[in-house]
TIMI-2910 file (N, C-alpha, C, CB; in pm, 1 decimal, decimal comma, always signed):
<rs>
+----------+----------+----------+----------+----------+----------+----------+----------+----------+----------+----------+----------+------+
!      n_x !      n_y !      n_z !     ca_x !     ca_y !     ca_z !      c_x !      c_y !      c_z !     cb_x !     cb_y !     cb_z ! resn !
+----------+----------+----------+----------+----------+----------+----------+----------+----------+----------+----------+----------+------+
!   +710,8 !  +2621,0 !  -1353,3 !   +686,5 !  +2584,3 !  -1215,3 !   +597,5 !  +2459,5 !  -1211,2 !   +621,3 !  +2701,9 !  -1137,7 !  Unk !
!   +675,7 !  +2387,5 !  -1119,5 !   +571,0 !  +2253,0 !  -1128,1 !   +418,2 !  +2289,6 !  -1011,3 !   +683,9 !  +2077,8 !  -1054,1 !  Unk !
!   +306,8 !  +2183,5 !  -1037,8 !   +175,8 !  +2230,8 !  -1033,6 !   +144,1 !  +2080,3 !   -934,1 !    +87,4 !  +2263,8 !  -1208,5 !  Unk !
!   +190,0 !  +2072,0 !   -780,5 !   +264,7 !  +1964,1 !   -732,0 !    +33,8 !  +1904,5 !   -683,6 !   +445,5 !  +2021,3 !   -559,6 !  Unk !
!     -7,7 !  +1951,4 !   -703,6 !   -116,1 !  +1923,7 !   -728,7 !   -171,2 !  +1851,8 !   -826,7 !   -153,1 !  +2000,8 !   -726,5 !  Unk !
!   -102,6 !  +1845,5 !   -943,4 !   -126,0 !  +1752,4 !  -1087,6 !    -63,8 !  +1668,5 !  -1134,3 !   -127,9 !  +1803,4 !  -1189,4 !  Unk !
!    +62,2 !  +1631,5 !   -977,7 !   +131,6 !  +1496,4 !   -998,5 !   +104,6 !  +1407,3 !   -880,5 !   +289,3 !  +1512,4 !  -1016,9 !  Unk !
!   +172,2 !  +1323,4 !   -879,8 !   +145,1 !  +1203,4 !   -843,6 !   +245,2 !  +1203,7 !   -722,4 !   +160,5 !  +1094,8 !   -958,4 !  Unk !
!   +212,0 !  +1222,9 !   -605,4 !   +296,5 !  +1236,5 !   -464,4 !   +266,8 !  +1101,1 !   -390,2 !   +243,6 !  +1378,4 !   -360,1 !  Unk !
!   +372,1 !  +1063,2 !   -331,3 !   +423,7 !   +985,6 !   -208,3 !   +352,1 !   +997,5 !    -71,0 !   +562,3 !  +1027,7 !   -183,8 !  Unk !
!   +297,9 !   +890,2 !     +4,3 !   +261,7 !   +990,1 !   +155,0 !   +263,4 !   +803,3 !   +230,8 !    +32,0 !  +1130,4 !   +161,2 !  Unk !
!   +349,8 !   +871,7 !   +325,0 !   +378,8 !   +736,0 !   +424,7 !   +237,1 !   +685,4 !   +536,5 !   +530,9 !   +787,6 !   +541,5 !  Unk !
!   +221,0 !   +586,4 !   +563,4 !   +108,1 !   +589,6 !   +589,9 !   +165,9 !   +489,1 !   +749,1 !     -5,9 !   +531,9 !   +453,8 !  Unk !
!   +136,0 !   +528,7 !   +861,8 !   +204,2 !   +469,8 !   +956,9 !    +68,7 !   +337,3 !  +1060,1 !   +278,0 !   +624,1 !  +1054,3 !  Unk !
!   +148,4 !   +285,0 !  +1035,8 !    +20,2 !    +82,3 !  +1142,9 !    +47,8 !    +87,6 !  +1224,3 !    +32,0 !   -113,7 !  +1131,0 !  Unk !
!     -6,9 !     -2,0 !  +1285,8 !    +19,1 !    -65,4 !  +1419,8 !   +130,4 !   -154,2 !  +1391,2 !   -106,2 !   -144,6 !  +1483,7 !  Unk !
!   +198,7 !   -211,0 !  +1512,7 !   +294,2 !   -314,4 !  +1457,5 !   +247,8 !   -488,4 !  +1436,4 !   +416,9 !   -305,8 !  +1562,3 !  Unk !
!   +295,4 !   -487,3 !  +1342,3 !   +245,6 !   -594,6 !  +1289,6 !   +130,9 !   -650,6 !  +1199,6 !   +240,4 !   -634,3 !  +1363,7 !  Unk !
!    +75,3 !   -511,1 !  +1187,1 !    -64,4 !   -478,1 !  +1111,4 !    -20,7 !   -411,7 !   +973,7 !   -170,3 !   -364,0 !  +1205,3 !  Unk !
!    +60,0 !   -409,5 !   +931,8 !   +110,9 !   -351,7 !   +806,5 !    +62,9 !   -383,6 !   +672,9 !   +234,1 !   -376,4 !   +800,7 !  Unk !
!    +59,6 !   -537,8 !   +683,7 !    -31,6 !   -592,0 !   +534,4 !   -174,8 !   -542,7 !   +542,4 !    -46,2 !   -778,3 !   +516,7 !  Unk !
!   -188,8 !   -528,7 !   +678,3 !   -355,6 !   -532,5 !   +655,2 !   -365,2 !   -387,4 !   +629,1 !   -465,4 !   -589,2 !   +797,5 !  Unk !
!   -310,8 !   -296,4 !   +720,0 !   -330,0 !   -169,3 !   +667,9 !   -316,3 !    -99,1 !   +486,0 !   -235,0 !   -110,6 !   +754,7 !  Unk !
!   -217,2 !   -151,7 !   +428,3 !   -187,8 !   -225,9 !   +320,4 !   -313,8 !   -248,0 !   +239,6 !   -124,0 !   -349,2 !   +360,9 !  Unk !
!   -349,0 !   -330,9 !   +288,4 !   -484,8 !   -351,3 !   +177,3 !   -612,6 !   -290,7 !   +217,5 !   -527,2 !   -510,1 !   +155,5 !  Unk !
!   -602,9 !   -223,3 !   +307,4 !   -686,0 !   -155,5 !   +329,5 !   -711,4 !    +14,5 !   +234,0 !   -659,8 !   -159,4 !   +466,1 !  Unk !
!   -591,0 !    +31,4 !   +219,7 !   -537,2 !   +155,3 !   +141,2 !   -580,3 !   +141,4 !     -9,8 !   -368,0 !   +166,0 !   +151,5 !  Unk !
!   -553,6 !     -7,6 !     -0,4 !   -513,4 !    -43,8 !   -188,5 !   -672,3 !    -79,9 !   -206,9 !   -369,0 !   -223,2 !   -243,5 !  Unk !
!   -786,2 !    -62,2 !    -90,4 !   -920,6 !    -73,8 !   -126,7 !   -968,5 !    +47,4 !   -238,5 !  -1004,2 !    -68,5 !    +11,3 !  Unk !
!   -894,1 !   +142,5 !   -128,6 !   -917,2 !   +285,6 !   -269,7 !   -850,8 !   +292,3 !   -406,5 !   -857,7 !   +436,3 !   -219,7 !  Unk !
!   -829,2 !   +213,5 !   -429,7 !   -749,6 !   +190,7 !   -562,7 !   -603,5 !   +298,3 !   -552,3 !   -865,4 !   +237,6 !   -713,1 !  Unk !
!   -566,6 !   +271,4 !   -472,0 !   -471,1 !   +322,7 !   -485,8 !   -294,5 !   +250,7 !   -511,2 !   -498,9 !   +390,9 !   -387,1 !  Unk !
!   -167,1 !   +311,8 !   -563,8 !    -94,9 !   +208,9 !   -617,3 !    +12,0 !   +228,6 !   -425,6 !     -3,0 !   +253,7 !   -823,7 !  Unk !
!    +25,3 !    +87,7 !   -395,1 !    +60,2 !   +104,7 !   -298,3 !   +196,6 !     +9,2 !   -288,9 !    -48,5 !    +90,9 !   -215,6 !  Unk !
!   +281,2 !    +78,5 !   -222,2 !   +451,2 !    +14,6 !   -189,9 !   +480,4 !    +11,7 !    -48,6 !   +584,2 !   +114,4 !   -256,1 !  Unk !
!   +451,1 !   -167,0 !    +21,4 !   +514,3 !   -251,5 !   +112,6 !   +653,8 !   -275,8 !   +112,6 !   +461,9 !   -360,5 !   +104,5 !  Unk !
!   +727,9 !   -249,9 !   +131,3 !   +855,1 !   -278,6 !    +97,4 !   +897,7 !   -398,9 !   +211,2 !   +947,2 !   -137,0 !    +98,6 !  Unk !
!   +946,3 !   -471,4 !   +218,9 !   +982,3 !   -664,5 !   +327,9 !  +1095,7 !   -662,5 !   +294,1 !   +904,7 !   -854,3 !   +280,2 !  Unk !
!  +1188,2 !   -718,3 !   +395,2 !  +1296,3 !   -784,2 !   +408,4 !  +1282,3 !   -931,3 !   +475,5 !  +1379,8 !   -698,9 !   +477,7 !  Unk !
!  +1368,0 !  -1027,3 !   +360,3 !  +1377,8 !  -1138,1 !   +435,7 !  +1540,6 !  -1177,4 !   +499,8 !  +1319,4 !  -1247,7 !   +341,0 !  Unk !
!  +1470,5 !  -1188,7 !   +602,5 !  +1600,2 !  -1229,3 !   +655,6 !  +1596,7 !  -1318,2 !   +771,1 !  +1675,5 !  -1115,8 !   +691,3 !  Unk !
!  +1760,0 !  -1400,8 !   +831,2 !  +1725,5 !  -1549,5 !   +944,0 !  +1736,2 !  -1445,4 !  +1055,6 !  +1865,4 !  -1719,7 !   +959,5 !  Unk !
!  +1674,4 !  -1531,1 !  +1164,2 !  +1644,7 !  -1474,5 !  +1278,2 !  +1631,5 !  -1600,5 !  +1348,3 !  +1528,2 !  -1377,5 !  +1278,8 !  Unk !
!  +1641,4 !  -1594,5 !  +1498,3 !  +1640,0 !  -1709,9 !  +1568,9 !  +1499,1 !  -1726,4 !  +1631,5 !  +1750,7 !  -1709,1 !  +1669,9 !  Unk !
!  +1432,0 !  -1864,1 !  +1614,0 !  +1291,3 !  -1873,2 !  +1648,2 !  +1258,0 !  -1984,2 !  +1717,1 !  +1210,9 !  -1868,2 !  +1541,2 !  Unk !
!  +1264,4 !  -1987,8 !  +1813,9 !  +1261,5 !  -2086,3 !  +1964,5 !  +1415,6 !  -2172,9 !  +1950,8 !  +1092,7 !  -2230,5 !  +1967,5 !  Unk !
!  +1491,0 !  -2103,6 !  +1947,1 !  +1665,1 !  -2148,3 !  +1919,2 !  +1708,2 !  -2193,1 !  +1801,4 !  +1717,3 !  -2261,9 !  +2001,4 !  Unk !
!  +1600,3 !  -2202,0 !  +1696,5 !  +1643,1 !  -2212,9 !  +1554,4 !  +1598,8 !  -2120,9 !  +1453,1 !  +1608,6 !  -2330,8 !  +1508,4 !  Unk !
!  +1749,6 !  -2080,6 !  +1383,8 !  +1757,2 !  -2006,8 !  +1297,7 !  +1643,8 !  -2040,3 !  +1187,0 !  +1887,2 !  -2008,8 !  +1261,5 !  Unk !
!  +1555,7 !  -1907,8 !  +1136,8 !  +1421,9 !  -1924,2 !  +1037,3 !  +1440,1 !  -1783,9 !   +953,7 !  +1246,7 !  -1933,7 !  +1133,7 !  Unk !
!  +1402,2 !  -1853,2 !   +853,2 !  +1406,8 !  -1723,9 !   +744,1 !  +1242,2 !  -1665,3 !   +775,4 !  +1437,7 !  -1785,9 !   +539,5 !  Unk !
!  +1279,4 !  -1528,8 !   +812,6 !  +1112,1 !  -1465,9 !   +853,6 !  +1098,6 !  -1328,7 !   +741,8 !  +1097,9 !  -1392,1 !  +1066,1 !  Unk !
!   +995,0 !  -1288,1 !   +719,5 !   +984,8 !  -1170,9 !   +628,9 !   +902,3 !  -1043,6 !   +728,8 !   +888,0 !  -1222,6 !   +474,6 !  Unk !
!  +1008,8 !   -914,7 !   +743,3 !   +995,6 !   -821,7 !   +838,7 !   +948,5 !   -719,7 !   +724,7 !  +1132,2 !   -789,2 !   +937,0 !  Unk !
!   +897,7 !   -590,4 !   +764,4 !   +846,5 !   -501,5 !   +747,9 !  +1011,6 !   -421,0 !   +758,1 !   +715,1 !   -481,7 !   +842,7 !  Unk !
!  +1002,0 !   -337,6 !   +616,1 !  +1162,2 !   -277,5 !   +569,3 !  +1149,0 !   -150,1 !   +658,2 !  +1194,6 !   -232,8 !   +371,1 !  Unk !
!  +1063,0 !    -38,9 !   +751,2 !  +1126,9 !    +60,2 !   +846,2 !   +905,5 !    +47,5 !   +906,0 !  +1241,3 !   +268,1 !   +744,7 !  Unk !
!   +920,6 !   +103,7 !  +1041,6 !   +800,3 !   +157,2 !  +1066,3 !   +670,2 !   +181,1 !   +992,8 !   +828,7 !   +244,8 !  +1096,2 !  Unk !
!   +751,1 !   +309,3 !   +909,0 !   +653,2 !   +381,1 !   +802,7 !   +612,7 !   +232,9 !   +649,8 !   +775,2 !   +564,1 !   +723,6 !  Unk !
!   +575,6 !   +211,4 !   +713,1 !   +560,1 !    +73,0 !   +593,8 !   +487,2 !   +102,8 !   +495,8 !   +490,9 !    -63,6 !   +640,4 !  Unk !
!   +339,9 !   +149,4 !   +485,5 !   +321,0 !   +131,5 !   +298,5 !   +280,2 !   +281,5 !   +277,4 !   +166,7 !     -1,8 !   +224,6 !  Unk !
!   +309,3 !   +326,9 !   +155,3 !   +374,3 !   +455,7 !   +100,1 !   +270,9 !   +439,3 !    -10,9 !   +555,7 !   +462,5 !    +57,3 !  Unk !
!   +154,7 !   +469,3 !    -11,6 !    +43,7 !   +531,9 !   -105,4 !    +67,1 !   +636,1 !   -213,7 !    -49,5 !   +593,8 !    -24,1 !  Unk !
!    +70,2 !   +621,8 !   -347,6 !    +88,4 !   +743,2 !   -387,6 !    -53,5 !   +785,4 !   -510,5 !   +252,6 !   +743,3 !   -448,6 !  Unk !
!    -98,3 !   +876,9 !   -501,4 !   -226,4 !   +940,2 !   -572,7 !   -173,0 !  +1097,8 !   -599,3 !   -383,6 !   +933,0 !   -461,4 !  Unk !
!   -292,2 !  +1138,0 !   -674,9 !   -269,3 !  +1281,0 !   -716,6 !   -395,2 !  +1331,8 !   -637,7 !   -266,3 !  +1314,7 !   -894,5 !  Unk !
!   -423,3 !  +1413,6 !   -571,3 !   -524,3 !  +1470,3 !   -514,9 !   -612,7 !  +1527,5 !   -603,0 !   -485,9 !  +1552,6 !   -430,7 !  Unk !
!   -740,3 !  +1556,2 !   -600,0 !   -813,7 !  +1626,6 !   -735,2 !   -796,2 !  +1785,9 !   -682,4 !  -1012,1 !  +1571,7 !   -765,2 !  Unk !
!   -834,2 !  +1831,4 !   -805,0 !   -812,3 !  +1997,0 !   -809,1 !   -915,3 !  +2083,7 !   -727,2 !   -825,3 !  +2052,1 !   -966,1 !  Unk !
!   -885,8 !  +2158,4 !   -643,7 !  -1017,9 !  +2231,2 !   -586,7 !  -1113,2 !  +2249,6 !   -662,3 !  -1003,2 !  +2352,4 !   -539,6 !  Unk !
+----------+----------+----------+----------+----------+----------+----------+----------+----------+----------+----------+----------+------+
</rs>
């Protein structure tokens, strides 16, 4: 039986919009290993097409640690 306490879990961590990097490094202050995931892609920006870099869903950076043992 796994001992889901002595591995290393996933936990979505939800920003404000547009605050994602910062929340981001705010996380990764605790040393923790942290995954932003971006998409670049064109988008139209005062009628011209611009390559912009978006935030890949809501739930943007995904912290993962092992919790310590009681």
């Amino acid at each position: 039986m796994m001992d889901w306490w002595q591995t290393w879990n996933w936990f979505a961590v939800q920003s404000k919009p547009h605050a994602e990097a910062l929340a981001a490094a705010h996380v990764a202050r605790l040393q923790l290993e942290i995954l932003l995931p971006k998409l670049r892609q064109h988008r139209p920006v005062g009628g011209v097409s611009r390559l912009v870099t978006t935030p890949f869903s809501r739930v943007t950076s995904l912290p993962a640690f092992a919790p310590p043992t009681p």
